[in-house]
N, C-alpha and C positions, 0 to 999 in steps of 0.2 A: 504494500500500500504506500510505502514512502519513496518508493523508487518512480512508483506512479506522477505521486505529486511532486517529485522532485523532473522529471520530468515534464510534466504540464506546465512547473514554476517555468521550465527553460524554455521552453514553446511558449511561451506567454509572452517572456522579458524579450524572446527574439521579434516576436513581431510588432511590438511594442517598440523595439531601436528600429527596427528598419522603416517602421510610420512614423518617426517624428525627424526625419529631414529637415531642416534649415530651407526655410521660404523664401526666396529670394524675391523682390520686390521689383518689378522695372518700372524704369520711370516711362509716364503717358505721354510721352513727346514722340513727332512726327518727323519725319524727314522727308524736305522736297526733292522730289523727281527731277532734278535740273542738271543738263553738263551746263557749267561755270564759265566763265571765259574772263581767264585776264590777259589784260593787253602791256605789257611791259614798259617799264615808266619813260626810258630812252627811245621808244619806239609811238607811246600815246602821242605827240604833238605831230605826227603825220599820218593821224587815222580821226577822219572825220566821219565814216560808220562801219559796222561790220554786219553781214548777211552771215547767220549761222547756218550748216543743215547737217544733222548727224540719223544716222543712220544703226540701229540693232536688231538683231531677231528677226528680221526680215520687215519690219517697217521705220518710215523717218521722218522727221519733223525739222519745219525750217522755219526762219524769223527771219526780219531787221531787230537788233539786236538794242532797246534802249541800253547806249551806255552814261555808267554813271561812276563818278570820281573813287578811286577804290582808297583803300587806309588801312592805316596798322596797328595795334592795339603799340598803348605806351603804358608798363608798368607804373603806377604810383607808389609804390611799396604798401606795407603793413604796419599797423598800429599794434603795439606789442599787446598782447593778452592777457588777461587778468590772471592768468595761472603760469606765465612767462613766454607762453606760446605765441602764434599770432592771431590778432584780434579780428577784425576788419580789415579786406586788403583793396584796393581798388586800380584802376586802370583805367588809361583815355585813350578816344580814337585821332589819328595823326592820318590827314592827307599825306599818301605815299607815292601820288605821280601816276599811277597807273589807273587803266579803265578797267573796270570789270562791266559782265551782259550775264544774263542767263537765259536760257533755252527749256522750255518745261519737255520732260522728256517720260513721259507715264506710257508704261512701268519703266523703270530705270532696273533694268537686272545686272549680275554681275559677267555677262557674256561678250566677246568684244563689241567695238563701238566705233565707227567710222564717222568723221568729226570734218567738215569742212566749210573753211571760212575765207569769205570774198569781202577782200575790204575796198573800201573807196577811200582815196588818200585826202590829206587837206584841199587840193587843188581840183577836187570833184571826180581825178580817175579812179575808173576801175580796174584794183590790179590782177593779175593772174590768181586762181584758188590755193588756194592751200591747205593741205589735208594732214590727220595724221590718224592712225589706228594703233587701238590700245583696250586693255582689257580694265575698267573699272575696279578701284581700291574697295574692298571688303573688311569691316572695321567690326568690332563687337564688343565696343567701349564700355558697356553694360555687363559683359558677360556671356558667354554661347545663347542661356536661358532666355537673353533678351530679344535677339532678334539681331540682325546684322543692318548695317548701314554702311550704302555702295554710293559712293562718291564717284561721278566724272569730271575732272576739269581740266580744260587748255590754258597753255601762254602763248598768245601770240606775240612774235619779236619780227625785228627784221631779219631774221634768219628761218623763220617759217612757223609750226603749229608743235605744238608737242605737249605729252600729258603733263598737268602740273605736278610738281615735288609730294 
C-alpha cells in the first residue's frame, strides 16, 4: 500500500512540474509590412524623388515614394537611480542628412525580395533603375514564443541599391 502511494505521490509531483511552465508574456505591438528606403546623406541633395517597386512571392507593389528628412536618435544619458542604478534615461532625435520613403508591402515574408528604385535627380532626370535582391532580416526580439519580425530595407547611394546594415 505505500509503494502504491508512494508512487501516485510521484505521478502527481510529475505532472504537476511539467504544468506549471513559466508564461511568457509578448508584448501586443505590431509590425508594419514596409521595405524602408534610405537615401544616403552624400547622395540626398541630388535626389528630388524616388519611384519604388519590389517584388516577393510572386506579387509586387510600386509607389512614388513620399520622402521625408530621416534622423538619428542622440543619447541624453541617465539620471542615477535611487538604488544606484539608473533612473530615467532619455534621448533626442538629430536630422542626419538622409531621406528615408516606405513602401507598404502586405504580407512582408521572410522569402527573397527584389527591390527597384528609379530616381529623378534634382535637375528633373530620370536616371537608369536600380535594383538589388536580398532575403529579409528575421529578428525574435521577444523570444521564438513571440512571433518573429522580418524587416526589408534599402540604401540608396551613388553607387546603387543594396540591403540596409
Amino acid at each position: 500500500m505505500r509503494k502504491l502511494a508512494a508512487v501516485a505521490a510521484l505521478a502527481l509531483t510529475a505532472v504537476l512540474a511539467t504544468s506549471c511552465r513559466p508564461v511568457t508574456a509578448c508584448p501586443a505591438i505590431a509590425q508594419a509590412p514596409v521595405v524602408s528606403l534610405t537615401v544616403d546623406r552624400a547622395y540626398a541633395p541630388s535626389v528630388k524623388a524616388v519611384h519604388l517597386r519590389a517584388c516577393q512571392d510572386g506579387r509586387c507593389k510600386e509607389a512614388d515614394l513620399e520622402l521625408m528628412p530621416g534622423s538619428t536618435a542622440v543619447d541624453q544619458g541617465c539620471e542615477p537611480g535611487p538604488s544606484g542604478g539608473d533612473g530615467v534615461c532619455s534621448a533626442t532625435s538629430s536630422p542626419d542628412g538622409t531621406l528615408t520613403g516606405m513602401l507598404m508591402m502586405e504580407p512582408l515574408t521572410a522569402s527573397r525580395i527584389d527591390v527597384t528604385a528609379t530616381v529623378t535627380d534634382a535637375a528633373g532626370h530620370r536616371l537608369p533603375p536600380r535594383t538589388a535582391a536580398f532575403k529579409p532580416r528575421v529578428a525574435h526580439p521577444f523570444g521564438e514564443q513571440c512571433g518573429s519580425f522580418i524587416t526589408a530595407g534599402v540604401v540608396l547611394d551613388a553607387g546603387g541599391l543594396r540591403q540596409a546594415p
